[in-house]
Legacy VTK file of the C-alpha trace (Angstrom):
# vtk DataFile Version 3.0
C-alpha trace
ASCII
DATASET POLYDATA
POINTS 145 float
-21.293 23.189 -19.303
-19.792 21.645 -16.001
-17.012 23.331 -14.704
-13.581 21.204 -14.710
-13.316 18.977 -11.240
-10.090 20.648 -9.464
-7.452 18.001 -8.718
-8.117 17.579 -5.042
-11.378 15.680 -6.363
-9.514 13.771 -8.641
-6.673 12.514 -6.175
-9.814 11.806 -3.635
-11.761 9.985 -6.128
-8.980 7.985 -7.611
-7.587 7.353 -4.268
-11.669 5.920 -3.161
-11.376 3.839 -6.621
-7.375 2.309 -5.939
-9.169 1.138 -2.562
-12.518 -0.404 -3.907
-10.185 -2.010 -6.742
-7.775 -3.459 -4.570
-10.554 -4.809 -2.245
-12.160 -6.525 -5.584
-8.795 -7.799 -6.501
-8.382 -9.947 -3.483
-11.972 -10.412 -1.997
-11.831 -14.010 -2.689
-8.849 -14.821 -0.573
-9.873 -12.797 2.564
-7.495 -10.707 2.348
-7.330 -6.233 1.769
-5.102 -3.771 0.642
-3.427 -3.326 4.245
-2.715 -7.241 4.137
-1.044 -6.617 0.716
0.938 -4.230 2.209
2.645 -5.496 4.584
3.581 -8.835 2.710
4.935 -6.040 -0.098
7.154 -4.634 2.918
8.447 -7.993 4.245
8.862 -9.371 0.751
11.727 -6.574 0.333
13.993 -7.733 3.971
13.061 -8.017 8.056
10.959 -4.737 9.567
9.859 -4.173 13.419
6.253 -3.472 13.618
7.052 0.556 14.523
9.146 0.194 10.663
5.349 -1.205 9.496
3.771 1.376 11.194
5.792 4.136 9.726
5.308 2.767 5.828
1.628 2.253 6.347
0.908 4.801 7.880
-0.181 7.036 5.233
-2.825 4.766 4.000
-4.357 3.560 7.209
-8.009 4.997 8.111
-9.818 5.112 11.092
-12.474 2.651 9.539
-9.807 -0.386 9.182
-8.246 -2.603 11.663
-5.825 -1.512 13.402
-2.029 -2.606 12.496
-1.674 -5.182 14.805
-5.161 -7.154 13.869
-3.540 -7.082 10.768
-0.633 -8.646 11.684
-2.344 -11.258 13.966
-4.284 -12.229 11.149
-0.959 -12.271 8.628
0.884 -14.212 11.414
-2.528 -16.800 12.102
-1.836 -17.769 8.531
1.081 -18.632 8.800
2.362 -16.453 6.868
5.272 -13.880 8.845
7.775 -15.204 11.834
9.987 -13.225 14.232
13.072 -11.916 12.446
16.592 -12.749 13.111
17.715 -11.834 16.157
14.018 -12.335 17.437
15.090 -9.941 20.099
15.048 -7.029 17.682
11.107 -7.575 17.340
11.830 -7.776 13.385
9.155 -9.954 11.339
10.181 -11.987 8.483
7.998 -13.799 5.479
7.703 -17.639 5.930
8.005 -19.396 3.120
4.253 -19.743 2.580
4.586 -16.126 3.234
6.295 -15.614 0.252
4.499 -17.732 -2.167
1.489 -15.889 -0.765
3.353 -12.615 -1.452
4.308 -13.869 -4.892
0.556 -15.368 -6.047
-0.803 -11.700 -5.021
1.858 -9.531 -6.380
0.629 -11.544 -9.809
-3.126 -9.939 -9.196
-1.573 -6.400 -8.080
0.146 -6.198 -11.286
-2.812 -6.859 -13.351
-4.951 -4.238 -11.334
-2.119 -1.924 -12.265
-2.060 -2.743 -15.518
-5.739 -1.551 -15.591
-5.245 1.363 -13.877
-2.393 2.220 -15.932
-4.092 1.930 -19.338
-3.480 4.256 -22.164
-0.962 5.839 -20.362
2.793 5.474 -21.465
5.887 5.164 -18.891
6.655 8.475 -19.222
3.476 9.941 -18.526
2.771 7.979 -15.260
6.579 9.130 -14.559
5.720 12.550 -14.742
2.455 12.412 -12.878
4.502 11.326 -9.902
6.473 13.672 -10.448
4.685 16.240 -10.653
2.101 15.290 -7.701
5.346 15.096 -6.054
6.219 18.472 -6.829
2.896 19.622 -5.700
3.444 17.788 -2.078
6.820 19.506 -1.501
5.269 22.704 -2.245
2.785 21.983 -0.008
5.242 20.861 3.173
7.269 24.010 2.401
4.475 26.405 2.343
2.641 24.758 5.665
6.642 24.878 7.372
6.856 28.512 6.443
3.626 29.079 8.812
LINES 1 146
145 0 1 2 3 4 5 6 7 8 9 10 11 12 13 14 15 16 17 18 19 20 21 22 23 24 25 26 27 28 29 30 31 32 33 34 35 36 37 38 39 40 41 42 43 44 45 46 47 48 49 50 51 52 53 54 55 56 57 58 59 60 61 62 63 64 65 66 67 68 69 70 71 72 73 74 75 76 77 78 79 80 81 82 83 84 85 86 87 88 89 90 91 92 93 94 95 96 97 98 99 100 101 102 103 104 105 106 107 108 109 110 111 112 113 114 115 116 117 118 119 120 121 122 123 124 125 126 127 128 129 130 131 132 133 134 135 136 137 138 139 140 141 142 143 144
């Protein structure tokens, strides 16, 4: 009998999977996760591309684009304009921007709605909270070095 996989494979391999899906998800309009993400971000107010940087950053890998092809390409479509006051370098949805953001927040729902499955409210609550747990745990015991 096979051993239990520790959770470090599980978070790895569901992390791997969340990617692959999302890339499924939105294959047919061009478009990946890191795209997603920073329409997500604008949908919710005006951010400078360092305030992009700093929410992304935790899911950007060496293998992608870098941030600002990503925005060139968001921005080529039409999609993002400078912020008000422009001088604060703060990007802002267009209106196509948002109907993009609105027509792909439909397909992210249903691709959580699959990944959320069988589970109730509750216990996807307490998973985060609980992975949560684990992270502080983690950031106290590496600070304590």
């Amino acid at each position: 009998m096979e051993a239990p996989k520790p959770i470090g494979y599980w978070l790895k391999h569901l992390h791997n999977l969340l990617e692959k899906q999302f890339d499924a998800t939105l294959a047919d309009v061009g478009l990946g996760r890191r795209h997603w993400q920073i329409l997500n971000t604008l949908a919710r107010g005006h951010a400078t591309r360092d305030e992009l940087m700093e929410a992304l950053a935790p899911f950007w890998t060496q293998v992608e684009p870098d941030l600002d092809k990503v925005l060139e390409d968001v921005a080529a479509r039409g999609w993002t304009r400078p912020g008000l006051p422009v001088e604060a370098n703060l990007l802002a949805l267009t209106d196509e921007g948002r109907a993009v953001h609105a027509d792909i927040a439909a397909r992210v729902e249903t691709t959580r709605a699959a990944v959320l499955k069988g589970l109730t409210v509750e216990q996807y609550t307490e998973t985060v909270r609980i992975l949560s747990v684990m992270a502080g745990n983690i950031e106290a015991d590496l600070a304590a070095r």
